[in-house]
LUMPAMAR-825657 format. One record per residue: residue number from 1; residue in three letters; x, y, z of N, C-alpha, C in turn. Coordinates in Angstrom, 1 decimal. Layout:
! LUMPAMAR-825657
(node NUM, ala, (X, Y, Z), (X, Y, Z), (X, Y, Z)) ...
END
This chain:
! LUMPAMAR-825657
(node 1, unk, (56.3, 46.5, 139.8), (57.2, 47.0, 140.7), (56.6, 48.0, 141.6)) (node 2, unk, (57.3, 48.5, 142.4), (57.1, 49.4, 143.6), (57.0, 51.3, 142.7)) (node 3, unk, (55.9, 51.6, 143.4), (56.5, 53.3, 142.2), (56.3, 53.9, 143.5)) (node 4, unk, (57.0, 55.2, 143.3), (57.3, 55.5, 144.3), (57.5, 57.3, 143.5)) (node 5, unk, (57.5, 58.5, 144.4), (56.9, 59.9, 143.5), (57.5, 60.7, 144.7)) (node 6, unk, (58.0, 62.0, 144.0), (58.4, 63.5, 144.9), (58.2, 64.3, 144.6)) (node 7, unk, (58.2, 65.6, 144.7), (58.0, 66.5, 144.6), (59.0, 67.6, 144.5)) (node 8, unk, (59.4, 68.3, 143.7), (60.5, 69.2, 143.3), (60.3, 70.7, 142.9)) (node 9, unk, (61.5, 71.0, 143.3), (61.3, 72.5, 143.2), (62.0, 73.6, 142.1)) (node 10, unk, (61.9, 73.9, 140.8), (62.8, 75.0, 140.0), (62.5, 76.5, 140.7)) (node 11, unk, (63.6, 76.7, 141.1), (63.7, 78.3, 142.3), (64.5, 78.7, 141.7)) (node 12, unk, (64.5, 79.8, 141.1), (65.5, 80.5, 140.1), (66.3, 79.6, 139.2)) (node 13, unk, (67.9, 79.1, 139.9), (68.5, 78.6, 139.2), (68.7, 77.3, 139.9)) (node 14, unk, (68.3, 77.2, 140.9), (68.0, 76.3, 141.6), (67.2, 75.2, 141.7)) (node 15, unk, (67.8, 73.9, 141.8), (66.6, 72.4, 141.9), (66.4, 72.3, 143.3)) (node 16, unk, (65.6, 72.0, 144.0), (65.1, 71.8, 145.1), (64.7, 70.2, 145.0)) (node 17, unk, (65.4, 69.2, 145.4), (64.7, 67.9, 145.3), (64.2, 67.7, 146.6)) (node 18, unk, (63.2, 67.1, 146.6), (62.6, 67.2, 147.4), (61.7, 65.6, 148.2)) (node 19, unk, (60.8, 65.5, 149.5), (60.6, 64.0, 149.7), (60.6, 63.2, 149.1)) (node 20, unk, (60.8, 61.7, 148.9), (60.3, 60.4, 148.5), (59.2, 60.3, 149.4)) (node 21, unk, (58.0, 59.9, 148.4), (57.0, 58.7, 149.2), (56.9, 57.9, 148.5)) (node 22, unk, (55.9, 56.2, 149.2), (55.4, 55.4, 148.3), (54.5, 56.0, 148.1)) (node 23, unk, (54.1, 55.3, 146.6), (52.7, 55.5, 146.2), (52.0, 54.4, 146.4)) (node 24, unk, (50.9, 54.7, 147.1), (49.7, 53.6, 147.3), (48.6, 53.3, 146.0)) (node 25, unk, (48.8, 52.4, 145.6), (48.5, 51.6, 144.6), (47.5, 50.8, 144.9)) (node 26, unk, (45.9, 50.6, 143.8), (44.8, 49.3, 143.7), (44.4, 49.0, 144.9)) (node 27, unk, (44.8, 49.6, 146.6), (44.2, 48.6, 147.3), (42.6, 48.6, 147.6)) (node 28, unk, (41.8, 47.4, 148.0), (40.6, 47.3, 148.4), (40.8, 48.0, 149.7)) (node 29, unk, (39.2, 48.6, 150.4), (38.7, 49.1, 149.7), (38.1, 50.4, 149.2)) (node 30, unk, (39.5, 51.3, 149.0), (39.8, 52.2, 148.5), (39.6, 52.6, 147.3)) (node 31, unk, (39.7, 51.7, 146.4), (39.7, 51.7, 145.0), (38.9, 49.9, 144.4)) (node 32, unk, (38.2, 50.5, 143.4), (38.1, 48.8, 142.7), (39.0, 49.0, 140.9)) (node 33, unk, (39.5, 49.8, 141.3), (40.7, 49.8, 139.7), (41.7, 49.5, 140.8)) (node 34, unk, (42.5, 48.2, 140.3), (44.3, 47.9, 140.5), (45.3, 48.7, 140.2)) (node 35, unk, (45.2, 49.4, 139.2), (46.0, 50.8, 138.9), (45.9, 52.0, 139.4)) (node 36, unk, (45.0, 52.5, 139.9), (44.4, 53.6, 140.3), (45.5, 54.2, 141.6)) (node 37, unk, (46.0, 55.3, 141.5), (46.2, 55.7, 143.0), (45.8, 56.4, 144.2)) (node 38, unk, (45.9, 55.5, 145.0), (45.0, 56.3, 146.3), (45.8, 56.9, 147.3)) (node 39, unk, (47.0, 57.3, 147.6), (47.6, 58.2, 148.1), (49.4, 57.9, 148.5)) (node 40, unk, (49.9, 58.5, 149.4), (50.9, 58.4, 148.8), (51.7, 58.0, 150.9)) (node 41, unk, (52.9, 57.4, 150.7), (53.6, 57.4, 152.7), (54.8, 58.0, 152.4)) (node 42, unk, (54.9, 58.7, 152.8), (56.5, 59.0, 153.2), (57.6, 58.4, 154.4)) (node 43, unk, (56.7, 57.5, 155.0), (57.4, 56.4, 156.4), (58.1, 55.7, 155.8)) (node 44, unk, (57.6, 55.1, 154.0), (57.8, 53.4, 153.7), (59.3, 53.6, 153.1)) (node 45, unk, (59.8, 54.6, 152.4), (60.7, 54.7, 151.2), (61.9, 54.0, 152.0)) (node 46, unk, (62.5, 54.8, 153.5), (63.7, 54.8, 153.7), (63.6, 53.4, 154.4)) (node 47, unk, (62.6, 52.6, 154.7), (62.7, 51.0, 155.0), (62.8, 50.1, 154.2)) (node 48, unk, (62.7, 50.7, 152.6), (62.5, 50.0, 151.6), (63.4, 50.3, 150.4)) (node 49, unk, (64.1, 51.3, 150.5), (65.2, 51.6, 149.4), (66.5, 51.5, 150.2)) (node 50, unk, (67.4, 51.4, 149.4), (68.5, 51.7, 150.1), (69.5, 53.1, 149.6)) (node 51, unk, (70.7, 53.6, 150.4), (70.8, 54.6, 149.8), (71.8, 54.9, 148.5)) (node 52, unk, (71.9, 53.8, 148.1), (72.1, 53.8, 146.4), (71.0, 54.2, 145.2)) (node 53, unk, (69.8, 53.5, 146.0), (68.5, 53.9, 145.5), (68.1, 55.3, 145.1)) (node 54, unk, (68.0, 55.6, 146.8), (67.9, 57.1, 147.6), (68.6, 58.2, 146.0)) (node 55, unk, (70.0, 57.6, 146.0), (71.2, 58.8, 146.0), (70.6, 58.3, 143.9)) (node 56, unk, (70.2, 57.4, 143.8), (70.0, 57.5, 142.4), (68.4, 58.5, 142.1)) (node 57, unk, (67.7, 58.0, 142.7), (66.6, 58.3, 142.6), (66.5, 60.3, 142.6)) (node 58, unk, (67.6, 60.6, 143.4), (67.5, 62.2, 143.8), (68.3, 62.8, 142.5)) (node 59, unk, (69.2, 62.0, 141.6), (69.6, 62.2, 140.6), (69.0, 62.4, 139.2)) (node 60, unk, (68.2, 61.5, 139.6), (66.9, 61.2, 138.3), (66.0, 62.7, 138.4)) (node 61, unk, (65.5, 63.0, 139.5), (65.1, 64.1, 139.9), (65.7, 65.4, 139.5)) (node 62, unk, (66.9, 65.8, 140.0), (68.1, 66.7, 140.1), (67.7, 66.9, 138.4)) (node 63, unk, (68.1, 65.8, 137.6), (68.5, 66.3, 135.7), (67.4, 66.6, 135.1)) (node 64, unk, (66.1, 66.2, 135.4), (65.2, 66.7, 135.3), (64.4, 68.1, 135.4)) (node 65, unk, (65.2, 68.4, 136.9), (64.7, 70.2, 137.1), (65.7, 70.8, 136.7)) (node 66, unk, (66.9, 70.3, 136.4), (68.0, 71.4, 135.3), (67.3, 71.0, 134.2)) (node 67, unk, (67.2, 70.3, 133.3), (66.5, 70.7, 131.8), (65.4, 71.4, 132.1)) (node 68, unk, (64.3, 71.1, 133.1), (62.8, 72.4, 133.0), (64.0, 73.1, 132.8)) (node 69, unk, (64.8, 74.3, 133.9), (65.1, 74.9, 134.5), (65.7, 75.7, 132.7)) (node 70, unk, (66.5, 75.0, 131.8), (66.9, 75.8, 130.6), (65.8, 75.9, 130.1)) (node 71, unk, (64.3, 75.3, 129.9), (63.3, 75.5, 128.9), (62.3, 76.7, 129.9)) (node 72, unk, (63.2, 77.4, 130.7), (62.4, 78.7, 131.5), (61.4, 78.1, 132.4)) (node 73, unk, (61.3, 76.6, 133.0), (60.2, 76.4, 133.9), (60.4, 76.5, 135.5)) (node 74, unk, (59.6, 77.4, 136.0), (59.3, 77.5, 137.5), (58.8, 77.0, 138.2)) (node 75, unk, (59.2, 76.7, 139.3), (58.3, 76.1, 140.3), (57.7, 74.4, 140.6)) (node 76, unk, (56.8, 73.9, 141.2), (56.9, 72.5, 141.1), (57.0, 72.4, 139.9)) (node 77, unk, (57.4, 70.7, 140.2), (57.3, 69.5, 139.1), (57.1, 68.4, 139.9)) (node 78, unk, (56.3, 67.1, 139.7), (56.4, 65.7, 140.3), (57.5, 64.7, 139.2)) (node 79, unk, (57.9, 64.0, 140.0), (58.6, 62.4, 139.2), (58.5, 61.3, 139.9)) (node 80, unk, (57.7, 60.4, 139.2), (57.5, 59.4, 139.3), (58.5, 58.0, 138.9)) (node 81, unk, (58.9, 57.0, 139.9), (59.8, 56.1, 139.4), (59.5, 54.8, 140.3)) (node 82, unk, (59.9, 54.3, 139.1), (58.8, 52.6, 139.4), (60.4, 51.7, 139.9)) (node 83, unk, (60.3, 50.6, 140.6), (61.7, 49.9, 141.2), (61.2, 48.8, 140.0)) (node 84, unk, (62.3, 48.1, 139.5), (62.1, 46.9, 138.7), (62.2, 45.5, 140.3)) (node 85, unk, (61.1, 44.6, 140.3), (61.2, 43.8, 140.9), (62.5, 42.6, 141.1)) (node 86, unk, (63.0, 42.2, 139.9), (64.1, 42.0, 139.9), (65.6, 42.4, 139.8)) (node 87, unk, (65.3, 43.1, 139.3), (66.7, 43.9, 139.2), (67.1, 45.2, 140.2)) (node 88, unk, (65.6, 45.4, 140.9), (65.9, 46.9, 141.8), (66.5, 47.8, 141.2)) (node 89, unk, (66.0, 48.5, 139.5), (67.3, 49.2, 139.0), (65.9, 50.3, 139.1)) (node 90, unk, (66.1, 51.6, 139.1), (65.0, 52.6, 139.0), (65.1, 53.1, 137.7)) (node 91, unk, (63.6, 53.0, 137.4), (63.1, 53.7, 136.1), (62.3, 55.1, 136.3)) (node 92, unk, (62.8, 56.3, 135.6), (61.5, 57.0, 135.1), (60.3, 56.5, 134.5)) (node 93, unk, (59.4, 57.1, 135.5), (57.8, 56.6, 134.9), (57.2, 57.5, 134.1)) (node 94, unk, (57.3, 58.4, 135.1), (56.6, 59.8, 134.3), (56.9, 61.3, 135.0)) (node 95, unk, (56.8, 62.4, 134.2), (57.5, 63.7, 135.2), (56.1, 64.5, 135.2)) (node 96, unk, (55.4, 64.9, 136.2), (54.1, 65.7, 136.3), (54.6, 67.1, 136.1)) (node 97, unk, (54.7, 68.1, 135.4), (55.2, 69.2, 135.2), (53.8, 70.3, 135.9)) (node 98, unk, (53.7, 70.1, 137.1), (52.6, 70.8, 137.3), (52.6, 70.9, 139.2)) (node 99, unk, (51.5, 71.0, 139.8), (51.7, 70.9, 141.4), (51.0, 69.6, 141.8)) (node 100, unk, (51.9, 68.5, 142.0), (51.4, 67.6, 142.2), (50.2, 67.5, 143.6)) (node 101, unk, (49.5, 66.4, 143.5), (48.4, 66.3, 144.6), (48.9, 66.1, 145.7)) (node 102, unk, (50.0, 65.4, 146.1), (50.4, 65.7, 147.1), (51.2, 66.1, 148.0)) (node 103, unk, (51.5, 67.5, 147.6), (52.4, 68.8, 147.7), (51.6, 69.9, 148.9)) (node 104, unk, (49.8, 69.5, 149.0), (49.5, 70.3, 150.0), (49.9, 68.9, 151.6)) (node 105, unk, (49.8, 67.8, 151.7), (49.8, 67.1, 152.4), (51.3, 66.9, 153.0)) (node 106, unk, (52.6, 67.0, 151.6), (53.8, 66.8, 152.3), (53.8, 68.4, 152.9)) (node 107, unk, (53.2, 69.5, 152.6), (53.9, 71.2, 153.3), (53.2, 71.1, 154.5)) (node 108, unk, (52.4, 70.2, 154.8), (51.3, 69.7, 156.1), (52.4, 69.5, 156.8)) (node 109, unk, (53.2, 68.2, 156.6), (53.9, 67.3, 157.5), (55.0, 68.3, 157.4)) (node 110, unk, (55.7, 68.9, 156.5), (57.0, 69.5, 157.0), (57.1, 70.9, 158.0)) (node 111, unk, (55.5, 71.7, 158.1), (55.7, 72.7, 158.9), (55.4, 72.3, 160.6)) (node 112, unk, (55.2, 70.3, 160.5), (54.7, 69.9, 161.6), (56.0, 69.5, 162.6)) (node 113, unk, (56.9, 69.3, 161.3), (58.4, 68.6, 161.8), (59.3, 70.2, 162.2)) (node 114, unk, (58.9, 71.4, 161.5), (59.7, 72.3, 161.1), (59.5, 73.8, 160.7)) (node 115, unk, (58.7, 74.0, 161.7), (57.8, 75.4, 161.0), (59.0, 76.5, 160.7)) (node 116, unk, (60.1, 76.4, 160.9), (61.1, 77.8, 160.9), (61.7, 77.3, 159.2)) (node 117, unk, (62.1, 76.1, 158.4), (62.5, 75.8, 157.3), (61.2, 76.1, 156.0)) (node 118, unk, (61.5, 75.7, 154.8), (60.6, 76.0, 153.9), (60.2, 74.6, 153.3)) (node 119, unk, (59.0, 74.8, 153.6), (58.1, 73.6, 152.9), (58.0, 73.9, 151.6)) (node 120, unk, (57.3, 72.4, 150.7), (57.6, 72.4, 149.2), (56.5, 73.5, 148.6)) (node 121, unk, (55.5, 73.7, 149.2), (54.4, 75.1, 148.6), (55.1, 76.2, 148.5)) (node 122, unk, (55.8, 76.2, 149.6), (56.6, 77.6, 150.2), (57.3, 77.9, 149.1)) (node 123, unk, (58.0, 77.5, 148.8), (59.0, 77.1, 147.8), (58.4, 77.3, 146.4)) (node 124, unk, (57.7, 76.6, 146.2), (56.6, 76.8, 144.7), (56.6, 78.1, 144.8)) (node 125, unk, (55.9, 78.9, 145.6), (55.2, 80.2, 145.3), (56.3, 81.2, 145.2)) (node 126, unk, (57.7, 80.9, 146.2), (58.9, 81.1, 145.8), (59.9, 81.5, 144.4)) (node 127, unk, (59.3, 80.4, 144.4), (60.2, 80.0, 142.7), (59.3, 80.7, 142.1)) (node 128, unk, (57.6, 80.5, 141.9), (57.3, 81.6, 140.4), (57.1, 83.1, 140.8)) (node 129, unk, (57.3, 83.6, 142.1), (57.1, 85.1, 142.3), (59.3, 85.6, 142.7)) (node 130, unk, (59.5, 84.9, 141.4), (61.2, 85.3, 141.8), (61.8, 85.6, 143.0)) (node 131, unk, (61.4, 85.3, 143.7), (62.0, 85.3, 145.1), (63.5, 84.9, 145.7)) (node 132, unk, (64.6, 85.7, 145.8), (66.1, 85.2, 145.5), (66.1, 84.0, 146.5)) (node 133, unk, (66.9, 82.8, 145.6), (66.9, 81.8, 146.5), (67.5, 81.7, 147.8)) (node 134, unk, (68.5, 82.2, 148.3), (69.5, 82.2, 149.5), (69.9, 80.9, 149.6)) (node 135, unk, (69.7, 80.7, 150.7), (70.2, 79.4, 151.2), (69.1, 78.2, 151.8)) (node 136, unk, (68.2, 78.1, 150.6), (66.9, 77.8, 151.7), (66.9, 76.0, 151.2)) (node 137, unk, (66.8, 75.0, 152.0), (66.3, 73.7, 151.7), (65.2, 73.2, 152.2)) (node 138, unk, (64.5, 72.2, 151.5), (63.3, 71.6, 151.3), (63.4, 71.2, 152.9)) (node 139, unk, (62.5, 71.1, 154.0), (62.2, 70.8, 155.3), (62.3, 68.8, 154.9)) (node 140, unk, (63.0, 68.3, 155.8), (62.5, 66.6, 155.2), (61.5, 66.2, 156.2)) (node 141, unk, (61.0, 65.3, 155.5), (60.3, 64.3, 156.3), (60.2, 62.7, 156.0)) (node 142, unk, (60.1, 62.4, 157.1), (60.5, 61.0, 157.2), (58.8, 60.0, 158.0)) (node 143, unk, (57.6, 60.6, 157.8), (56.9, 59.8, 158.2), (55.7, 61.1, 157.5)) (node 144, unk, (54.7, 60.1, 158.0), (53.4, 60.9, 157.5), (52.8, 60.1, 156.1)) (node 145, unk, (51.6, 60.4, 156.0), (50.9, 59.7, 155.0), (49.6, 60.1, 154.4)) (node 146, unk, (49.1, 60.0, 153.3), (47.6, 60.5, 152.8), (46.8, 59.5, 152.0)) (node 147, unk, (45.7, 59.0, 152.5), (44.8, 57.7, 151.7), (43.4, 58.3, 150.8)) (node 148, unk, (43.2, 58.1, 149.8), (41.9, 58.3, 149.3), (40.8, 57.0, 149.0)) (node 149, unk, (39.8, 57.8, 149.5), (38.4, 56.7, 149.3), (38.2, 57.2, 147.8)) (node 150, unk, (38.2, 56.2, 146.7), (37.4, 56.7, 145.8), (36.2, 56.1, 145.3)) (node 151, unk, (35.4, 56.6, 144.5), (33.9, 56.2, 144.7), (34.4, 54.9, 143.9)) (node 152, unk, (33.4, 53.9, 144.2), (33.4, 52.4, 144.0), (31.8, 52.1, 143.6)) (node 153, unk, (31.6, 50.7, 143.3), (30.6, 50.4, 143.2), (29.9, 50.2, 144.4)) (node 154, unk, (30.8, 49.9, 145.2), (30.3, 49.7, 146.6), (30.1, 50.9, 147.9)) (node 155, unk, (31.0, 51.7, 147.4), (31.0, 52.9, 148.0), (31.4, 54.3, 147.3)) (node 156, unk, (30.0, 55.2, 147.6), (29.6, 56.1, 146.4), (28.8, 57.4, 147.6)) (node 157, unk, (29.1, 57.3, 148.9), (28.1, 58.4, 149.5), (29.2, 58.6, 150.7)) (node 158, unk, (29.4, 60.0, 151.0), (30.2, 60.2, 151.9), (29.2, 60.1, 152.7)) (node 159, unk, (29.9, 59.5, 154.3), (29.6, 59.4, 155.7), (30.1, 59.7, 156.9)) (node 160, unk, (29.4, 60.0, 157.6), (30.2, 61.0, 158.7), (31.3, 59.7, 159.2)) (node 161, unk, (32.8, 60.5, 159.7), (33.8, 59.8, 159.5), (33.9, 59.3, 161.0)) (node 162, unk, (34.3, 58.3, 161.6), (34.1, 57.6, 163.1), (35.8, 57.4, 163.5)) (node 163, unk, (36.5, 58.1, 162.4), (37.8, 57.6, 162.5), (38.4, 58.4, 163.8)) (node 164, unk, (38.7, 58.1, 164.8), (39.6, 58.6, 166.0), (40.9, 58.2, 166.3)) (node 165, unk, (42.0, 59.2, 166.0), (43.5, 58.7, 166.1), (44.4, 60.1, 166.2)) (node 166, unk, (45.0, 59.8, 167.3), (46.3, 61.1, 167.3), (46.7, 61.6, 166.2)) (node 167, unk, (47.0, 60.8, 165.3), (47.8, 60.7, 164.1), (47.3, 61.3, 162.7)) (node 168, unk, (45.9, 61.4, 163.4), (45.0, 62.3, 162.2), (44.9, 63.6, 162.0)) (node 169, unk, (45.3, 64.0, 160.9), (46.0, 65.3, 160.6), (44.7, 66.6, 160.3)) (node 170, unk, (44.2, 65.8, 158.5), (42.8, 66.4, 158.6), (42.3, 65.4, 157.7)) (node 171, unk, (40.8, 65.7, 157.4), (39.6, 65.0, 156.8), (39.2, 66.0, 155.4)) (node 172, unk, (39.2, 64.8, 154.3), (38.5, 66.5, 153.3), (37.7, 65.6, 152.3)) (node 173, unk, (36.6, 65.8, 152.5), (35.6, 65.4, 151.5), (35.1, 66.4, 150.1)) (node 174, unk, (34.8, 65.1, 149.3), (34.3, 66.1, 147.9), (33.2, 65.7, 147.5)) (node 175, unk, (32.8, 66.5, 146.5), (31.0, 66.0, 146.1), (31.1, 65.7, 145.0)) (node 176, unk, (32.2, 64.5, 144.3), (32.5, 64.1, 143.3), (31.4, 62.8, 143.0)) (node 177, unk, (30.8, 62.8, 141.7), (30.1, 61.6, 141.9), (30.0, 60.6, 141.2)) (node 178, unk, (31.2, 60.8, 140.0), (32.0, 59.7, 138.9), (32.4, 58.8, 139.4)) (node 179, unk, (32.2, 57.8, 139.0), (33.2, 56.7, 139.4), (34.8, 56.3, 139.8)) (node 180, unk, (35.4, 56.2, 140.0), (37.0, 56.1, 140.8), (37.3, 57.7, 140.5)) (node 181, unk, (36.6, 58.2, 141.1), (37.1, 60.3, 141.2), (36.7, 60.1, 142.7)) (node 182, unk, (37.8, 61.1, 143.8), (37.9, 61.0, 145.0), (37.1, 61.3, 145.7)) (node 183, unk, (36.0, 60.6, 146.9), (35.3, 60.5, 148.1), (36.0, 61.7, 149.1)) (node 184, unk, (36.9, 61.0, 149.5), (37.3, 61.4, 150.6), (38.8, 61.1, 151.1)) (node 185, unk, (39.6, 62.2, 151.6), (40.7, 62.1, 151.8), (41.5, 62.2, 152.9)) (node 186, unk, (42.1, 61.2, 153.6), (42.6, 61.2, 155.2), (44.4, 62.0, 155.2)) (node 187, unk, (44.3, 62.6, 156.2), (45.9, 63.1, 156.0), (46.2, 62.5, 157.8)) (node 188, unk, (47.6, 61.8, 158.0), (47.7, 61.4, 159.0), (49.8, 61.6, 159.0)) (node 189, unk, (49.9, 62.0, 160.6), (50.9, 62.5, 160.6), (52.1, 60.7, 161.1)) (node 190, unk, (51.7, 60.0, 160.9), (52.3, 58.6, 160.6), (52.0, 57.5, 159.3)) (node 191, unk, (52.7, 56.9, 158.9), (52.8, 56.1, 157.8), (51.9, 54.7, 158.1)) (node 192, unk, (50.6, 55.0, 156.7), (50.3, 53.4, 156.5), (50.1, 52.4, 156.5)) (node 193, unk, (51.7, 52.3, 155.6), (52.0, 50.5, 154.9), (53.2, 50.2, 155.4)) (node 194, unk, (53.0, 48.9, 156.2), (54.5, 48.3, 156.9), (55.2, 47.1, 155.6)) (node 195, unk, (54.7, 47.2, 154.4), (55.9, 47.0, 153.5), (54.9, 46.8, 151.8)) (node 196, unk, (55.1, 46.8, 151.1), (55.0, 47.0, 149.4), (53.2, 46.2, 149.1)) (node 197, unk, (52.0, 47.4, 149.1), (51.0, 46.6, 149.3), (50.3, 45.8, 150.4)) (node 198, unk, (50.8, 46.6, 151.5), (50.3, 45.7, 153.0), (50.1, 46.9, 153.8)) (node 199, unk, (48.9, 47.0, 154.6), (49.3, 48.1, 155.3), (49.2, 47.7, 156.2)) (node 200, unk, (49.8, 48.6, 157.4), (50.2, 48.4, 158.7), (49.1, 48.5, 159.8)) (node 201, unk, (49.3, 48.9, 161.0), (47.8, 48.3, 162.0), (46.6, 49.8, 161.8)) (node 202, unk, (47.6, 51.2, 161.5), (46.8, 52.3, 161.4), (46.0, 52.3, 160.4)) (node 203, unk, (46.8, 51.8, 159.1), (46.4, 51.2, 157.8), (45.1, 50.9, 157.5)) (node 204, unk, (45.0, 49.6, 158.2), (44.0, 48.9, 158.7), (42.8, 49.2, 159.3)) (node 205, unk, (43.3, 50.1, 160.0), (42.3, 50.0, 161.3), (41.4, 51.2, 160.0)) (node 206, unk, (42.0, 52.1, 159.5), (41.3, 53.0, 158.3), (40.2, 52.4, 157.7)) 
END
């Protein structure tokens, strides 16, 4: 099925739920593991869920940062939730109790949509330096995207990057040199994948 991951906030007494993106999954040639993930769109969710989904999915979220929230936890958390292919019913996959990876890339896109609201970092550092919550919500966003090269058999040496596009946000290379641990990482202020494992012309042209 489709998985799909956000990012959330415990701020005092407060849950912060926060974007849906897809998660980009196995593609060539990004990855040579099928499981592996290589980054994540925030364009695909609202063309691909509906808002039964949406309104379940932010629920699954929500009960999860009220329990951290009694066991005294601050600040991010990720959740991950996979769609069943037939049934479209959403499952918990798994809850990252930590700052997910891509928490610097969505506070990218929300100060780009929104510099006067609070992005999900903002908010993290918020929440664990007690900061009284007021009246503050998560900035949204509705497009933007982040892809990783990871090292392959076939590709294992970063190269100067030739990539030219408006939409490119930033470039960040690592000197990782294990096998499927990440090359290199594109942040781009448009989405992707034009639907579940396909990407679209930007996609591509990456």
């Amino acid at each position: 099925g489709q998985v799909f991951t956000n990012n959330n906030v415990v701020w005092g007494n407060k849950v912060l739920t926060g974007n849906i993106s897809y998660q980009i999954t196995g593609l060539s040639p990004f990855t040579d593991n099928k499981f592996a993930t290589i980054g994540n769109d925030w364009a695909l969710p609202t063309k691909i869920l509906n808002a039964k989904q949406i309104k379940q999915y932010k629920k699954i979220a929500s009960e999860i940062g009220k329990k951290l929230n009694k066991d005294g936890w601050k600040g991010l958390y990720g959740v991950d939730v996979i769609v069943d292919d037939k049934t479209k019913k959403l499952y918990l996959l798994e809850i990252n109790a930590r700052q997910p990876a891509s928490t610097t890339c969505e506070s990218w896109l929300q100060k780009l949509t929104d510099k006067s609201g609070v992005s999900t970092f903002e908010a993290h550092l918020a929440g664990l330096l007690n900061v009284p919550t007021d009246k503050y919500k998560l900035i949204s966003v509705a497009n933007g995207a982040q892809i990783i090269q990871r090292i392959t058999d076939k590709k294992n040496k970063n190269q100067r990057s030739k990539i030219k596009d408006k939409a490119l946000i930033n470039i960040i290379k690592y000197d990782n040199t294990s096998h499927g641990s990440d090359l290199i990482r594109f942040q781009f202020s448009k989405g992707l994948m034009k639907e579940h494992n396909v990407l679209n012309a930007l996609g591509k042209k990456i």
